[in-house]
C-alpha positions in Angstrom: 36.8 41.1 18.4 39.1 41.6 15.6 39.6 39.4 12.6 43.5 39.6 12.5 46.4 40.9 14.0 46.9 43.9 11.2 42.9 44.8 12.2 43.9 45.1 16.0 47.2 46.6 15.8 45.5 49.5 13.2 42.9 49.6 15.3 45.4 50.5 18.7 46.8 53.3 16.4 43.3 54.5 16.1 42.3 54.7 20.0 45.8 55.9 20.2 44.6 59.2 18.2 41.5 59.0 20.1 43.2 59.6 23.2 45.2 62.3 21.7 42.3 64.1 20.7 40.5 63.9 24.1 43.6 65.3 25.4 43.7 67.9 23.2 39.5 68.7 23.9 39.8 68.5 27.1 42.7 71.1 27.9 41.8 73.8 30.2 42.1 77.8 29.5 45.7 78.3 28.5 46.8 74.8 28.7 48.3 74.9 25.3 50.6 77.3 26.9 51.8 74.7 29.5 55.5 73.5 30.2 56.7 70.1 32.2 59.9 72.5 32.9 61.6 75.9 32.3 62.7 75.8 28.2 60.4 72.7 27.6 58.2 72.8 24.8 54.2 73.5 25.7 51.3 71.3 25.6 50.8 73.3 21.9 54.5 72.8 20.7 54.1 69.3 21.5 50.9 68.1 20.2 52.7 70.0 16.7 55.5 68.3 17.2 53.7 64.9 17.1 51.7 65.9 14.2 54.7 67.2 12.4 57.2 63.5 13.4 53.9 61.5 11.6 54.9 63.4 8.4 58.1 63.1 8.4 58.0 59.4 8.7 55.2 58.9 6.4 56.9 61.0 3.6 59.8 59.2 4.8 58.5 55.5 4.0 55.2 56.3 1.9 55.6 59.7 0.6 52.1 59.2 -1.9 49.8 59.8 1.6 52.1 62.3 2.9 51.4 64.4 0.0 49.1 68.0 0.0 48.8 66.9 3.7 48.7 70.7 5.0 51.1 71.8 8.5 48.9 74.3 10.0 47.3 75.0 13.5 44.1 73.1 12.6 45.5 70.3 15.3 42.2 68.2 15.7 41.4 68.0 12.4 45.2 67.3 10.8 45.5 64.6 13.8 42.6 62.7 12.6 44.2 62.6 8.5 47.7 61.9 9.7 46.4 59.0 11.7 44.3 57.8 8.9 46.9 58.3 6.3 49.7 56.2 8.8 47.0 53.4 9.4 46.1 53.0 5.2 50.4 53.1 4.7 50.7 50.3 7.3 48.0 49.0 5.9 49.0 48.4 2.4 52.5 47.2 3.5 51.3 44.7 5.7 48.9 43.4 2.7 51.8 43.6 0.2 54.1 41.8 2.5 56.5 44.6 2.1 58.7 46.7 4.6 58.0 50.3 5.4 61.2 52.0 3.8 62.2 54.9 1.6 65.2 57.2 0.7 66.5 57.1 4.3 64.2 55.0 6.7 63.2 51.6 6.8 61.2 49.7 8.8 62.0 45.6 8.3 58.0 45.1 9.2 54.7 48.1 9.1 54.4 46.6 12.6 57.7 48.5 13.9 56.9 51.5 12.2 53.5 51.9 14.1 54.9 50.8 17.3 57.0 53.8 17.0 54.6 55.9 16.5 52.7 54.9 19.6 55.7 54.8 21.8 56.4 58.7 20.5 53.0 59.8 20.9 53.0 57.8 24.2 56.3 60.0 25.3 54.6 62.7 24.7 51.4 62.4 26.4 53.0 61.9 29.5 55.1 65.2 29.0 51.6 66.8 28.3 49.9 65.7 31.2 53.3 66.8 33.0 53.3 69.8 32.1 49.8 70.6 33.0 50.1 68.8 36.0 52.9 71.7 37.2 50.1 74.2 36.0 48.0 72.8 38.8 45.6 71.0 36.5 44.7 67.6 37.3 42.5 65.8 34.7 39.8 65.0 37.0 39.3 61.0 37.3 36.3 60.3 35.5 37.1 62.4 32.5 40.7 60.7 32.4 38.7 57.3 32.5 36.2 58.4 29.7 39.2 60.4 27.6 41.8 57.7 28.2 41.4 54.6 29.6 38.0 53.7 29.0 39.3 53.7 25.3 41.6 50.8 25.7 39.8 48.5 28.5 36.2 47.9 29.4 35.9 46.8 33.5 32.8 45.6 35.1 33.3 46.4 38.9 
């Protein structure tokens, strides 16, 4: 059980990243090469595109952890430090009592600024698993439950 709200919301952020690197692990042979459609982006072009959309907000509304943090091809790995870098910013906001803001973003609470970061990594899981989906692979069950769910909810059956 968490302590306070701040704890559990950085905590969601957290399994959120989880899950995205589960989904990333667990990709099959050319399934960064995936599209949902004709001209969408692939699985690859997406998970870069989330990686890239957590800079740009962080530099946006606390440009000191943004810094030196490299745009490469190392996915995993630059998931993982954007994630912890988004979770310290909210962080120190929430304990300061300040908004998230900068030159041309603000957030009136760190709460709405992580919420959207879930709800635009959240978009693009689902056009992930789309797109592999029209590949013709299906996460099989009990690795979507270990990779996913099992990260949000614990059921006793």
């Amino acid at each position: 059980m968490h302590n306070s709200v701040s704890e559990a919301l950085l905590d969601s952020f957290q399994r959120n990243n989880a899950i995205l690197l589960n989904l990333l692990r667990a990709l099959p042979e050319g399934g960064l090469e995936a599209r949902a459609m004709e001209g969408s982006p692939s699985v690859g072009e997406q998970f870069a595109h989330i990686q890239n959309t957590r800079l740009f907000w962080l530099q946006q509304v606390a440009p000191e952890l943004a810094e030196g943090m490299p745009q490469r091809d190392r996915l995993a790995e630059l998931l993982d430090e954007s994630a912890r870098a988004i979770c310290k910013a909210v962080k120190h906001r929430l304990e300061a009592g300040q908004p998230m803001e900068g030159a041309h973003a603000r957030y009136d609470h760190p709460v709405l600024f992580l919420q959207h970061m879930l709800w635009h990594e959240g978009y693009h899981v689902g056009q992930i698993k789309l797109a592999l989906k029209r590949t013709g692979y299906v996460m099989p069950e009990v690795l979507e439950e270990q990779a996913i769910w099992s990260l949000w909810r614990t059921e006793v059956w």
